[in-house]
Structure formats: C-alpha cells, structure tokens
N, C-alpha and C positions, 0 to 999 in steps of 0.2 A: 616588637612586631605584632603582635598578639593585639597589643592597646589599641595600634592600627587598624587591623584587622575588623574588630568591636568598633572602632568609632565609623569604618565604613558601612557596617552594614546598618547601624544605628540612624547615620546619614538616609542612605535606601529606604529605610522602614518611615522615615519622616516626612520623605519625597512622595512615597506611594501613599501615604494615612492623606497627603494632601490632596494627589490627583488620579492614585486607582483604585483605591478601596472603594467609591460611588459605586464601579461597576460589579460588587459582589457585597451588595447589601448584608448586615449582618452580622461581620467580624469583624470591623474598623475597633467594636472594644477589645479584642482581643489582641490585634495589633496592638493596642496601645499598654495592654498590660505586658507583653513581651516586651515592648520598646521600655518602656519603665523598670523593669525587672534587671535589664541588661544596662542602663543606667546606674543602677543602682550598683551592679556587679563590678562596674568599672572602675569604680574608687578603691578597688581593694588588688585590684593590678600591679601597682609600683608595688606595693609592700611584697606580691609577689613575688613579682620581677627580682627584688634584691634579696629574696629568699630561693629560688630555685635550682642556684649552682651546689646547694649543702642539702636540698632533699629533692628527693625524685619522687617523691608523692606530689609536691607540690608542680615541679615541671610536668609529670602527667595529667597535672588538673589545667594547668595553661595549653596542654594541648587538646585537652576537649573544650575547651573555652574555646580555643580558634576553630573546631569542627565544629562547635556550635553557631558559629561566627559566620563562617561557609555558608551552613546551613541556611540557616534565614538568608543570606544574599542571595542565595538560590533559589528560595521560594520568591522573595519580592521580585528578582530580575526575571522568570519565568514569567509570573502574573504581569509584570510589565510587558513581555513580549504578547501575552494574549489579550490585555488590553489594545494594545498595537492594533492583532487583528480584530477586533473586533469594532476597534473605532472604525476600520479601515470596511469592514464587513458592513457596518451600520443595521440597521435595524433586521436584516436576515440573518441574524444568529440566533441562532435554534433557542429556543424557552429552554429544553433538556439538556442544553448545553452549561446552560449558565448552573442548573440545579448538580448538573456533575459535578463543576468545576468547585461550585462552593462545600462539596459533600468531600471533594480529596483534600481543599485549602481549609477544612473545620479538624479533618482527622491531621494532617502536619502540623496546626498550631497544638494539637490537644500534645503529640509527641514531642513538640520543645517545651512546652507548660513542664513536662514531666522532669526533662533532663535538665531547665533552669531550674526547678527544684531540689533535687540531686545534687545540682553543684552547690546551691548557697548552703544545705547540709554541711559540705563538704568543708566547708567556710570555720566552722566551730573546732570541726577536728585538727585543720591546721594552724589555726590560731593566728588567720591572716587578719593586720587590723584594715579601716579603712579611714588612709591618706592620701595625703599630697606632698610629693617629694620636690623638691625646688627643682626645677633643669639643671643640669651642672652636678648635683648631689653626686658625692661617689660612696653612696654606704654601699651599695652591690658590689664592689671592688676593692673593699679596705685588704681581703684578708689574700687578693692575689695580687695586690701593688705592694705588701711585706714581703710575700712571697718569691715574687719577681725580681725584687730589687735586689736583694739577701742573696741569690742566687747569681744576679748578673756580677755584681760585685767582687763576688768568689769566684768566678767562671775562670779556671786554671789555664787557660789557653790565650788569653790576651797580651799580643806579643808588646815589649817593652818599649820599640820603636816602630811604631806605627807606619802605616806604607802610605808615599803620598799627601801625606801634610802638610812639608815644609812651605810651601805656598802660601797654604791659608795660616799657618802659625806666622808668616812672618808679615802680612799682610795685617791681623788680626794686634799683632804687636804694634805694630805702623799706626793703627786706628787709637789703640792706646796711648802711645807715645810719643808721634808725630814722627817726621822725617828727619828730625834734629838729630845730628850725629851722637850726640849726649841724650839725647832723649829726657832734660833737665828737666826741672819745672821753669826755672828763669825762663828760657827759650818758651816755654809754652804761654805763659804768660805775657810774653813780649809781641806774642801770635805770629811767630816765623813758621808755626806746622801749627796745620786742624787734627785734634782728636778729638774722642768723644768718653764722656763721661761712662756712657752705658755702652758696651758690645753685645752683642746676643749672638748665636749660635742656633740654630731652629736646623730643623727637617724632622724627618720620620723615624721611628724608630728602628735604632741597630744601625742608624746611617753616620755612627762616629764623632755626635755632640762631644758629650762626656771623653772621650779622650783626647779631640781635638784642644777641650778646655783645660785637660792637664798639662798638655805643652806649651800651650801658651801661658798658660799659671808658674810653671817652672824655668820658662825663659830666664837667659841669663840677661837681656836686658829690663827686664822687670825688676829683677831680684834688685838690679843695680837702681833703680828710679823709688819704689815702694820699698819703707820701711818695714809694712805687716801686712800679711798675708791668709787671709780666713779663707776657710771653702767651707760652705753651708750645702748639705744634702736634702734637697725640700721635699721633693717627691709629694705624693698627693695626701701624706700624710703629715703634714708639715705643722708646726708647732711656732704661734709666733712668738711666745717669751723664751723658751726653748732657743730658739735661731738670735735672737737679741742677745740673749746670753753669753754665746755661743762666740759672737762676734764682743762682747765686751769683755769677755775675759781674755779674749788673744790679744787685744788689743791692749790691757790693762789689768796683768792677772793679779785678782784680788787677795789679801791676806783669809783669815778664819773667820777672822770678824768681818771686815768687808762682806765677806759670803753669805754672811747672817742677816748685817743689813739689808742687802741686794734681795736676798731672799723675803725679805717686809715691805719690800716696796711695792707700788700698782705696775701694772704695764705698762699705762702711760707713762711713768717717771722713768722706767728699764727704757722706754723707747727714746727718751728726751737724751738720759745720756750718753747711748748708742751715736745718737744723732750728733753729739757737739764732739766724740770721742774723734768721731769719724772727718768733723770739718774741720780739725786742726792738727790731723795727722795724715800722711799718707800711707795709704790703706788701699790694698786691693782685693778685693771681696768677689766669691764667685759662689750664686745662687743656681744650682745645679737641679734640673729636671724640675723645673719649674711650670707646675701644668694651667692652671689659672688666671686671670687677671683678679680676680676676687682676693687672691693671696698673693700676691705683688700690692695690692694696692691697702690691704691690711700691712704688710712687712714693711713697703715703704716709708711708715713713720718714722723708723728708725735712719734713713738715709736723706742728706742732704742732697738738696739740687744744685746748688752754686756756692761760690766762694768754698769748694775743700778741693783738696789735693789728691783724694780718695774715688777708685774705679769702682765700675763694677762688670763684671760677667755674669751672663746668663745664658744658663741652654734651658730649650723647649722645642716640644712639639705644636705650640699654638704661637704662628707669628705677631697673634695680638694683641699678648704677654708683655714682647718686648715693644711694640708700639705704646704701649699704655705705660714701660717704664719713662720712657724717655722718649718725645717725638722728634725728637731729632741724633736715637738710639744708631747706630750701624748696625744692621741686620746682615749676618752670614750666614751662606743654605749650603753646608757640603753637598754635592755631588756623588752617587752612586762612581765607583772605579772603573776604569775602563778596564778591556779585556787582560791587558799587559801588569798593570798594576794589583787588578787581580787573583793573577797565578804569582805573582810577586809574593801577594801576603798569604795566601795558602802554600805556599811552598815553606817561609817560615815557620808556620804550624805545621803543618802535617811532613814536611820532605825535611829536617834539618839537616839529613845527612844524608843530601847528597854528594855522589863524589866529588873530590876537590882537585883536578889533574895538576895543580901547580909541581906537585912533587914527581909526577911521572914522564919517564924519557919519553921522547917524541917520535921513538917505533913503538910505545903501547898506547899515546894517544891516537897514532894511525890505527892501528889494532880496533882499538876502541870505535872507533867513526864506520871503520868501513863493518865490521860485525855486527855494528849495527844498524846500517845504511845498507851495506852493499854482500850480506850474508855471503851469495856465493861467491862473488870474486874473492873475499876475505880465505875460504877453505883451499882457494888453487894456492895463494903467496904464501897463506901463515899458519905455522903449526900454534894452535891455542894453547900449546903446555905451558910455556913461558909465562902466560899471563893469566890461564882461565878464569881462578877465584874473581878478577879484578873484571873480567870479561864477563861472567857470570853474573853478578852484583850491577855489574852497567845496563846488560841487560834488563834486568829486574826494575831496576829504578827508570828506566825508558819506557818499558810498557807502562809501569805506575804513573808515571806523568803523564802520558797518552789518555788513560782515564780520567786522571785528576782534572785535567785541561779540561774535556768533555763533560767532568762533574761539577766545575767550577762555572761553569754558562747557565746552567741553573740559578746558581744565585744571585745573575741578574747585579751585578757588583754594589750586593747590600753588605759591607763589614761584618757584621755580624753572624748570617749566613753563610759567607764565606770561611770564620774564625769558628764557628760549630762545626761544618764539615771539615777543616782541617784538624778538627781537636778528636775527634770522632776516628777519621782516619790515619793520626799517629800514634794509635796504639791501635793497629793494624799493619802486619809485617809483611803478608803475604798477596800475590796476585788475585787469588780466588778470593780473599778477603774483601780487599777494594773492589773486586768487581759483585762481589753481592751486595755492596753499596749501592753501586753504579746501576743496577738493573731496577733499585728501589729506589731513589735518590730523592723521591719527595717525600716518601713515606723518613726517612733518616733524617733529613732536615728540619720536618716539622715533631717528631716525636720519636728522636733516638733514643729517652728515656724518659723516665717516670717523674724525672727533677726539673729537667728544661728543655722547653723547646722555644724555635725561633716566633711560632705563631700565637706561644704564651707572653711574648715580650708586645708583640703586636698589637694583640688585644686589647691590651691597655688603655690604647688611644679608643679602639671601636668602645670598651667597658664607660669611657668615660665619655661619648658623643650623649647631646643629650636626645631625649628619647624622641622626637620629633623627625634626626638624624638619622636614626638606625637603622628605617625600615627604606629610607634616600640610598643608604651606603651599601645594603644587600643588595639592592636592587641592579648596582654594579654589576656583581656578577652575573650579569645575563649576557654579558657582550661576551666575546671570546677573547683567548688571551691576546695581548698586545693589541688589542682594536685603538684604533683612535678615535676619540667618543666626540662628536660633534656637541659640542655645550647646546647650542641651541635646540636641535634635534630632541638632544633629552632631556630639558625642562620640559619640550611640549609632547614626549612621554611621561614625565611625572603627574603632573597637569590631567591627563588623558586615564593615565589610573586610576585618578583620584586621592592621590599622594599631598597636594597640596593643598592645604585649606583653603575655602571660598573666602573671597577677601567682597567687602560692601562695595566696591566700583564707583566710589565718589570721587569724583573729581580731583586729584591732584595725589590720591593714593596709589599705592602698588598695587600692579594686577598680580595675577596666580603665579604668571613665567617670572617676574621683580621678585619673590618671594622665591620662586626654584632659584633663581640665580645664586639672590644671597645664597640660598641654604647651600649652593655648591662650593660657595666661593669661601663659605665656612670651613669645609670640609677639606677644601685646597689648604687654607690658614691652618689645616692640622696635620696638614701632609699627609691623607686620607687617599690624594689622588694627586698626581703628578701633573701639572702645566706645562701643556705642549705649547701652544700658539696664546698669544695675546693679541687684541685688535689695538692700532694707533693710540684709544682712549686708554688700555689698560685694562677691559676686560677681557675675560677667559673664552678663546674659540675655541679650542680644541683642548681635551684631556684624555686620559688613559689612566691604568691602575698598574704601578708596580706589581709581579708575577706571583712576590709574596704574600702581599697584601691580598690579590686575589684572593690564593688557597682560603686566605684569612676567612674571607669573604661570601668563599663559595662552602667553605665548611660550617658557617652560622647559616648562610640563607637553608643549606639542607635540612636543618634541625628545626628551623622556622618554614616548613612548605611553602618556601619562598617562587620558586621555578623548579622546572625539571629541563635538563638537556636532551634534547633528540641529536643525534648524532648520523647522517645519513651518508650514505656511499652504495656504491654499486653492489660491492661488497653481501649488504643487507637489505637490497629493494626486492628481496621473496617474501622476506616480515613483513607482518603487519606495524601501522607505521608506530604506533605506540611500544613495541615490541622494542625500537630501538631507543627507549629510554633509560641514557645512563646511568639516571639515580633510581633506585626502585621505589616505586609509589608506596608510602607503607600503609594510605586509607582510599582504598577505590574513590573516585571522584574526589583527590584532593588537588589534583595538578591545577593550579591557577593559570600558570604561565610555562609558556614554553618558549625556548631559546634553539630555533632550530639550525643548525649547523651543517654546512654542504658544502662536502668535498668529493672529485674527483666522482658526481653524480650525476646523472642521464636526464633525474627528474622524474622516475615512475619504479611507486611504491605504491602497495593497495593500504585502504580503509575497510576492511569488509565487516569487521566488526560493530553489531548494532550497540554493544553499548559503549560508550565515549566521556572522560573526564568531561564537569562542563568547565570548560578551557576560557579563560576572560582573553587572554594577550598570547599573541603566535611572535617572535620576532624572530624574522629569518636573517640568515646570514650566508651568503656564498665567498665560500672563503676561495674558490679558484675561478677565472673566468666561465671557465665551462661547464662550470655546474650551474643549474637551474631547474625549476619545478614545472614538470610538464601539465597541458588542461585539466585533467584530470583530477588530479591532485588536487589543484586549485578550488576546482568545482566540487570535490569532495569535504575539503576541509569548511567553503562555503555553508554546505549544507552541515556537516554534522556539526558545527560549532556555532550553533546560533547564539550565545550570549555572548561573542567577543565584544568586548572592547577597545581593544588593539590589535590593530593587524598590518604587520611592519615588515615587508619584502623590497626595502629598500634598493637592493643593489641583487635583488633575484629578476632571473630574465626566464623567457621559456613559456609562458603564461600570457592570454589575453583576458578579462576583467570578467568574470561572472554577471550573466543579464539576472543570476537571481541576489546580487549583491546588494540591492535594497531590502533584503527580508534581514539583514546583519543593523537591526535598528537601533542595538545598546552602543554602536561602535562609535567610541570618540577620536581616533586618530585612526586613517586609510593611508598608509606609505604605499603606492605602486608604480613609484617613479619609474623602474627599471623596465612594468608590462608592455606589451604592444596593446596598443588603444585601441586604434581603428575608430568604432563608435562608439564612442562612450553610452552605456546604459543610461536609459530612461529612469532608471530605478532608483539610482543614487540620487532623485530628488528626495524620496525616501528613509534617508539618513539624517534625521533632523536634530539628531542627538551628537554631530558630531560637530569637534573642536578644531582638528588640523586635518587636512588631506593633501597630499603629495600627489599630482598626475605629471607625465610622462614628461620624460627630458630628453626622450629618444627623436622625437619629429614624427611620431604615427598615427600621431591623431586625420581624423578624414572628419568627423563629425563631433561638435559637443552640441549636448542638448541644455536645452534653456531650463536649467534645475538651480542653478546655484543660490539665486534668489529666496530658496524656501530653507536654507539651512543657516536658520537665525542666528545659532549657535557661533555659528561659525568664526576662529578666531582665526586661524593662520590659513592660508589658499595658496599654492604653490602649483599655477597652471602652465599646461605645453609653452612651448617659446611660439610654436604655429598650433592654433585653433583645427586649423581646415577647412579647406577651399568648403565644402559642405554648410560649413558651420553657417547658421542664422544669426539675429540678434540674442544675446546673454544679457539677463539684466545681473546690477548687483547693489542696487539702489536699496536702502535701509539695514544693510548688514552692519548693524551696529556696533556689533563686539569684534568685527573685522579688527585685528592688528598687521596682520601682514598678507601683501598681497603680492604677489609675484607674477608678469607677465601678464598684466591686466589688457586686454586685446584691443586695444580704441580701433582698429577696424570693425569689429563685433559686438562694440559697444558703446553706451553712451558715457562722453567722458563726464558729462555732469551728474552721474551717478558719485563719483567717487566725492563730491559736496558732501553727499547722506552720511559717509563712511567718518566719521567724526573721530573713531579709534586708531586710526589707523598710523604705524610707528613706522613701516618698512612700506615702498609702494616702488615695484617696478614695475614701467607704463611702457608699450612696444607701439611708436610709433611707424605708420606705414604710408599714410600720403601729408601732404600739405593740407590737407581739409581737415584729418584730426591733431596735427601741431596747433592749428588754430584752435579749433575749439579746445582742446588744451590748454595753451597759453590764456585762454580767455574766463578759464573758474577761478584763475588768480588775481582777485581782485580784491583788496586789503580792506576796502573799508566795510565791505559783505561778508571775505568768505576769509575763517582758520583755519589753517590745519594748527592746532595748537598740542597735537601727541607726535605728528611728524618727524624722525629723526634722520631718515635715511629715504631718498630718492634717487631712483638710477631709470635715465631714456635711455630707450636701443631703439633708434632709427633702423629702420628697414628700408632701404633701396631710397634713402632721401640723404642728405645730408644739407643741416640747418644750424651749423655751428654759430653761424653773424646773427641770424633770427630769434635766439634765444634769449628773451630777456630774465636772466639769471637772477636779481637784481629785485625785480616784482616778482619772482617764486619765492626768493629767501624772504619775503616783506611778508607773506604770507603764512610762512611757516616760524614760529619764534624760536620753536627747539630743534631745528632742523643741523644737522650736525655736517652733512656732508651733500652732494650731488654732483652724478653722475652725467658724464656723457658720450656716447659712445666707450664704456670703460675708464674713460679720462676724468679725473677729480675738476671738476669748472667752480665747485664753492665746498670751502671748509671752513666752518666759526673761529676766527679769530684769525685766519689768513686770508692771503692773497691768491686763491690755487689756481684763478684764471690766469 
C-alpha cells in the first residue's frame, strides 16, 4: 500500500509541475527535486516490503514513508484548490496574496527536503537494497507459508470423516472414472463415459480442498482402477526435481545404485522419465496446494497429455492454475456449509460426548425433555432423585449447544473456522468456559494462540496477491459486513481514487473500468471475494467478501491508514462527529477515508470542531431504512472537507444537495442518488474534475441546469428518470470520455448530441413524444454514423408506445459491438439470437 500511496502522490506532483506551479513562480525546481528524490526512494520499497514482518525498524520507516506520502498530496491538492480560486478570481487576487502563499509553500517544501533526507540515511542503517521484485514473487512469505503449512497439517482436531462430502467425492470420482459400473479403462476407451484427465479442487482458504482431495484419493473405486498412487505437497515452496522424484520413485522405486544415477542426471532427463513412467502406467497423482501457474507449467514436463492411463488432482486457491493445466480440466469449488451441516461438524469436535439416550428407559427420556423444555411442569410429576446426575449433565450439554449454535454462525460455514473453534472449545468443560468464548468469539477465532490462527491461514492468499492487488483488496473493507458490492459501482470507485493506472485511450484498448474489472475478476479467481450474480455473458455483477476474510481485510487496511469507520447512532449524535471513530487515528490528519455507517439514526450530529482530517473519500451507508443524514450535516461536511474526492451517499436520504457543492473541485465520483434534488445547483458545473456522478432515482428533480456540458471528464452520468417540468435545453455534445449515460432526456435534449459521444458503452435514451423517436431513429445511419464502443442500449417510452416503428435492424447496423437492446424492459435484439 505504501508503493501506492508514493506512486499517487508522485502522480499529483507531475500533474501540478505541469499545470500549477506557473501560478507560484519560483519553486517548480523544488518540486522537481522532491519528485525526483521520491523516485528514487521507491525502488527500495519491495525489498522493504519483504523485510518488514522480521523488523519493526523497517515497518516504522514504511510508515513515515506513507506520512511523507500524505504529506506532499496535501500540499499539491491544497495549491490545486487555490489555483482553482484563483483561476476563478482572475486577475483580482491580491499581489500580497500570491507573496504569502509562496513564503508558506517554500517553508513546506524546505520541511519534506529535510525528512526526505532522514529517510534515505535511514537507508544505510537498514541495509535495504534497491530492486525489482517480479509480480507473483513470494520471498515476503517463504518463512510464514513453512509456518502455516507445518502447522495446519498437525492441526489435532481435524475429524477423520469429514461432514458433507460424499456428494462432491462421488461426483469428483464420476469425473475420474466415468459412469461405468467398472469404472475400467476398456470402457473408457471405448467412450461409453467422459472423464477428465485433470480434476482440480479450487476455493478459498480453510474451505476443505485438501481434504476433500483425500477422500477422493482413498476411494475404494480408484484404488480398484489406479495401480499407484502419489500425493505431491507443492505449496509455494515447491521444488521441481524434488516433486519429479518424488513421483518416480513411487512409481519405480529405485535400487542404491539406481539412486546414484538418478542423482547425475539433468532435470530434463528426471523429467523425460517421469513423463514416459507415467504414460504407460496408471498412476494417480495429486498436486496439492498448488498456488501458481508459473509452477504448474514448470512441473508439467514431467506429465503427459494424451495416450496414458495416468490422472491428476489438484487443489488451489487460483482457478487459473487449473485452467492452464488442462483446458478442458473439470473445476470443483466446494461450497461454505450450510447452518445444519455446520453444527454437525462442530459437534464432532467440540460435543463428542454427547448423551447417547439409546440405553435409557422411556420415563428418563421423558424426564429428560420436559426438564429441559418444560422446567416447571417437570417439578409438579417428577421427583429428580432417580435420574438427577443424568438430568444434570443434559442440562449442561443443552445450554453448551445453545452457545455452540450461536458460536458457530460466526463462522459463516468456512471448515476451518468452524474445526478451530470446536478444537478450542473441547477442551473446555464448563458453562462459564464456553461462554467467555462466546462473548469474544472473534477475538478466539482469529488468535486463540500464539501457533495458529484462522487469519494466519488466510493471509496467504492476500501475502501472495501481487502488489498492484493489495491496495484493490483492503480497499474491500470499506463496505460493511455482508454488503453486496455492485462490481460496477466499484471499479468506478477504484477509478475515482485513483487506484487504477491511466491507460493511453487508443483505440481498441482497455479503458481504467477494463483494467478494474480484470483486477476483480483476478481476485474472484483467488477466491479473495465470493460471486454473487453473473450477467448472461459471464461477467461479475454483484460480489461480497466472506465475514472472514473481511476481519482479514480490515485488520491490514488498519496497519496501512487504509479507512477509518464512523459508526453513527442516536445513541452518539452529542459527539462530535469524528469522536465516533472506531479505529483510533494514531497521526492526526491521517484518516483518508471514511466508511460511514448508519443505524437506527435521525441524521443530526455536530461538526464544531475547526480542526478536521483532510478526508479524500466519505462513503456512506444506511444500513436501516430510517436512517439518514440531516442538511446540516450534509452542508457541514461540504464545507469542512474540501479536498474529497469521493463522496458516496448512495442509498442515504434526509438531505437536499449543497448550493455550495461546486467549491468540492478535487471530486471525481458525486453518488447522491438517494437526495431530494429539487434544483439542482448551478455550481456543479464547477466540478470539472469529476469521472462518475449519480443524481436522483427518486422523481425530485423540478429543475436541472445546463452544466453538464462543461465536465469534460466526465465518464459515467447516471441522470433523474424525469428532468422537470422547469428544466430547459441540456447540452451534452462533445463529452468525449462519456462511457455511460443513463436517462439521457430527448425531451431536453438534442438527440444529435449523442453522435459527438463516440465513447460511449451503456446509453439509456427516455423517450417522450413521437418527434424525438424520430429524430432518434434518424442519427442511425450506417454509412455516416458508429457507435463502434456501444454494448448496451435500453428505450423507455414515456406515455408512447412504438413497438411496430422501431427499426431494430438499422440500430443493430450501426452499432457493431452492440450486445443487447432494450425495450420497454423487453430484450427486441441480442448478438447471435433471435430475441425479437
């Protein structure tokens, strides 16, 4: 994050050396020796990075690096705000003014000169070098994927018969073996049943690979089809002559001599004979934790692709592992447990002994039910002497399950999770026991001891993202738990941050949002984040982050000044609002971001405090209907927060839009879908820096003003469904970078604008009379006009209905990448069918 961090403000410092240093004659060389200096500093980052978990001298120098980092973005986003006014002032800015500003901006540069020097000192003492680590590199990881493994391995509590499997083992065997009752080779050959050469096994960690893969390895129908049987343990530390070996000697275990030879040979020759051992025996092989394609595609020499008789299995956390073994591989993704299965397999750990009433008469299992059901009626029928010890102990084990149950919802049915707390809690006898668990239960889960925990197993996957990744995946935890994350939504927050790299915009390349996608859709292939919804084509709408992975999540973004949570309730609206910040700020004005969260709240809290984080990104959240943030608020947080860049009240109501919301001029994404509009401010023509803007989905609009046109930038526009009767002509002719437009108003506007929009991928068009259907239908005209980015078109008629009028036919002619179109909601054309 830190890398991040430096490469944005380096960004900044190169944007303003371009277009605001002019107005402060003078220090553009000083700029430049900062910019330079911090350059230079950056190449010695990785070797940091994969030094800072074994010394905390170096982790405290990475974190004045990132308050260094701050720093300068604070001074250039400031000077850019007073550039701002002062463009906007023009030539009535004071002479005394300018001589101020440059007498504070010569004393801040002289104070980072000082402390960039300090730190490359610091440089010598730790004996950081200066490289370049390949992406994918796992040297920061070697000495806690030993660790991990060695540990999980040993983990005493991993019950023998696993809960829930037989499905996928017998499924997983079927894939193997075919449907043949015999499960032969003849029959396979003769192609009465499809298997597959390659299985794989994938999801997340602790979500039951590895053991799923030893029942299927120890099938009694395997045993009977494969004559040998290898399991390679690859893990990220994997060895390829090592695993060759490994596999040639089970296969054909050598004499003394043999050993000697094998031992002289090259790799290539160990691999050759691996390779021919393998095609003419059947061999079932199972490549376990398999984290790369790099080392799949190194190993693979040793394995044939066709004419052998020889499987293979693999588990992993990267689905792309096993696509790259075999593209025509069968991929299996266990599934998290449901509630039932759950308490199933924590009961085998933690409860074995519960009572078993087979042996008891049927007045002490009544006994038993109502004593514990029906307390007093039980004391008028039955004297407890007869039974109590038995009644006592039922007792006991009833409340314990009562907990256990409630303990077990926590972990969100990850195996693993689940098999730590029940290991934890069987050696634990008493009520008071389990419930000191129960009152901590995440603090237990993630760090019951000093050997293992569930978020040291997890890390793994984050330890090995590559570092492009990292600062994508913390950034997660801004949503609250279980949110379900609109994919689209949050590329064009990553985007908006400045998270993703500026790509050249030539013609047939990927924009910023193509770039956030993959890198999500990376992250998904690590099972970093869970796939809720898929669109038709296969990509990702919706996602969310398992509860675990969260913590994961939210325990790195803290240690990297990722966000801070505000937490708001009735409860606390006497505080001040910074007051209800969950994590405590450990450097005044570090909070970047805040994730505000509202429950069960009115909407009115004070600001009265003059001094204020400068805050880049607000993203709000109402997590109950009736919470919302009252004007005040609104208009406060307007004013003190002037360098946002993000300001995201998606689904917050309570609020009408600040007339002084054009002075917010760094901001690249404005979500206020949920405000009441009325008249939208004159000011927001103002925002010339911004990427996405969201306005109302409520129907409140009375009035827009003719602004949109000046916000060149502008990629995503997501307007009212109604303008307003108020509203005048909107232009939106020449918005170039326009990708998506949503409820483009052809009453209020001109359709021949949307020609200029040559970007543009999404376009919802709201027609209202028969005079703009026409001019409509009439910019489609092939042999003049492209849309050659168009993917997605959707009409909403308004008080017309034109279903026969539509020449569907000369729109699709127009648009070559046009994938679907709407009308009235109704699918009328999809590429490669018939949907009219």
């Amino acid at each position: 994050m830190t890398e991040f961090i430096m490469s944005y403000a380096l960004e900044r410092l190169g944007y303003f050396l371009i277009d605001g240093v002019k107005f402060f004659q003078g220090v553009g060389q000083e700029f430049d020796h900062v910019k330079s200096q911090l350059q230079w500093m950056k190449a010695f980052l990785k070797d940091a990075y994969a030094k800072q978990d074994k010394d905390e001298r170096i982790r405290n120098w990475m974190a004045e690096i990132r308050t260094l980092a701050y720093d300068i973005e604070d001074i250039v986003e400031s000077l850019a705000l007073e550039v701002a006014s002062k463009k906007k002032a023009g030539k009535t800015f004071a002479i005394w003014n300018q001589a101020k500003s440059k007498y504070n901006l010569g004393s801040k540069l002289e104070d980072i000169n000082v402390r960039i020097s300090d730190l490359r000192q610091s440089l010598k003492t730790f004996g950081l070098r200066e490289l370049t680590i390949p992406e994918g590199s796992n040297s920061a990881i070697d000495w806690k994927t030993k660790r991990s493994s060695s540990l999980w391995k040993n983990y005493p509590h991993i019950p023998e018969n696993p809960v829930g499997v037989d499905e996928d083992v017998n499924l997983l065997v079927k894939k193997l073996v075919g449907d043949h009752p015999g499960g032969s080779a003849e029959a396979s050959q003769a192609g009465n049943f499809k298997d597959h050469r390659v299985v794989a096994v994938c999801g997340m960690g602790g979500i039951g690979k590895t053991t799923l893969a030893k029942k299927v390895y120890n099938h009694a129908k395997l045993r009977q089809r494969f004559d040998h049987f290898v399991w390679i343990n690859v893990s990220q530390q994997w060895e390829k002559r090592g695993s060759w070996e490994q596999i040639l000697f089970k296969l054909s275990p050598p004499s003394k001599e043999q050993r000697e030879e094998i031992e002289k040979m090259t790799d290539d020759d160990i691999a050759e004979m691996v390779f021919k051992e393998l095609q003419k025996k059947k061999c079932l092989v199972v490549l376990d934790d398999i984290w790369h394609v790099h080392a799949w595609k190194i190993l693979s020499a040793g394995f044939p692709t066709e004419d052998t008789g020889s499987k293979i299995i693999l588990t992993s956390r990267n689905k792309d592992v096993a696509r790259h073994a075999d593209p025509r591989c069968y991929i299996h993704e266990p599934r998290c447990l449901n509630e039932a299965r759950s308490w199933e397999l924590f009961q085998r750990v933690a409860l074995p002994r519960l009572p078993d009433d087979q042996g008891l008469t049927y007045l002490t299992r009544l006994e038993l039910h109502l004593s514990l059901h029906l307390p007093s009626y039980f004391s008028l029928y039955f004297s407890p002497a007869p039974s109590s010890t038995i009644i006592k102990s039922a007792r006991n084990d009833y409340d314990l399950e009562k907990l256990g149950k409630e303990m077990v919802k926590h972990c969100k049915g990850l195996p693993l999770a689940i098999i730590v707390l029940g290991g934890l809690l069987s050696t634990k006898q008493t009520f008071d026991e389990w419930d000191k668990v129960h009152e901590n239960i995440k603090s237990y889960l993630n760090h019951q001891d000093q050997s293992f925990s569930i978020l040291e197993v997890l890390a793994l996957s984050y330890d090995d993202l590559p570092q492009r990744l990292k600062p994508l995946f913390l950034y997660l935890g801004i949503f609250p738990e279980d949110f379900l994350i609109s994919v689209k939504k949050l590329t064009n927050l990553w985007v908006a941050e400045g998270m993703i790299p500026p790509v050249s915009g030539f013609e047939g390349e990927e924009t910023m949002e193509d770039v956030a996608y993959r890198y999500l859709d990376e992250m998904a292939q690590r099972y970093m984040v869970q796939v809720e919804k898929r669109s038709s084509t296969g990509r990702i709408k919706t996602c969310r982050m398992h509860d675990l992975m969260r913590d994961l999540c939210l325990s790195r973004a803290q240690g990297e000044d990722i966000f801070d949570v505000v937490n708001l309730n009735d409860k606390n609206r006497h505080n001040d609002f910074f007051q209800c910040l969950t994590t405590k700020m450990k450097l005044a004005g570090r909070t970047r971001r805040v994730s505000v969260n509202l429950r069960n709240f009115s909407g009115r809290i004070g600001m009265e405090n003059e001094q204020y984080p400068l805050v880049r990104s607000i993203l709000g959240f109402s997590l109950q209907d009736h919470s919302g943030i009252q004007q005040q608020l609104m208009e406060s947080m307007v004013n003190k927060f002037k360098l946002l860049r993000v300001l995201d009240l998606d689904n917050v109501k309570g609020f009408q839009i600040p007339d002084e919301i054009g002075k917010l001029v760094h901001l690249r994404l404005l979500n206020v879908a949920s405000a009441w509009i009325g008249e939208l401010p004159s000011s927001m023509g103002d925002l010339s820096c911004l990427l996405t803007l969201y306005l109302d989905r409520r129907y409140s609009t009375s009035r827009m003003p003719d602004v949109f046109w000046k916000m060149q930038r502008l990629r995503h526009l997501y307007l009212p469904p109604d303008c307003g009767r108020k509203t005048e002509k909107l232009r939106f002719a020449n918005l170039g970078n326009l990708q998506t437009l949503f409820n483009f108003p052809s009453r209020h506007a001109d359709v021949k604008d949307l020609i200029t929009l040559t970007n543009l991928r999404k376009l919802v068009i709201v027609i209202e009379d028969e005079a703009s259907l026409g001019s409509f239908q009439e910019i489609f005209k092939p042999e003049t006009v492209t849309f050659n980015h168009l993917r997605s078109l959707m009409i909403v008629p308004k008080r017309i209905s034109f279903n026969s009028t539509l020449d569907v036919e000369k729109v699709a002619a127009c648009c070559p990448r046009l994938r679907k179109l709407k009308l009235h909601g109704k699918k009328v054309y999809e590429r490669g069918t018939n949907a009219s």
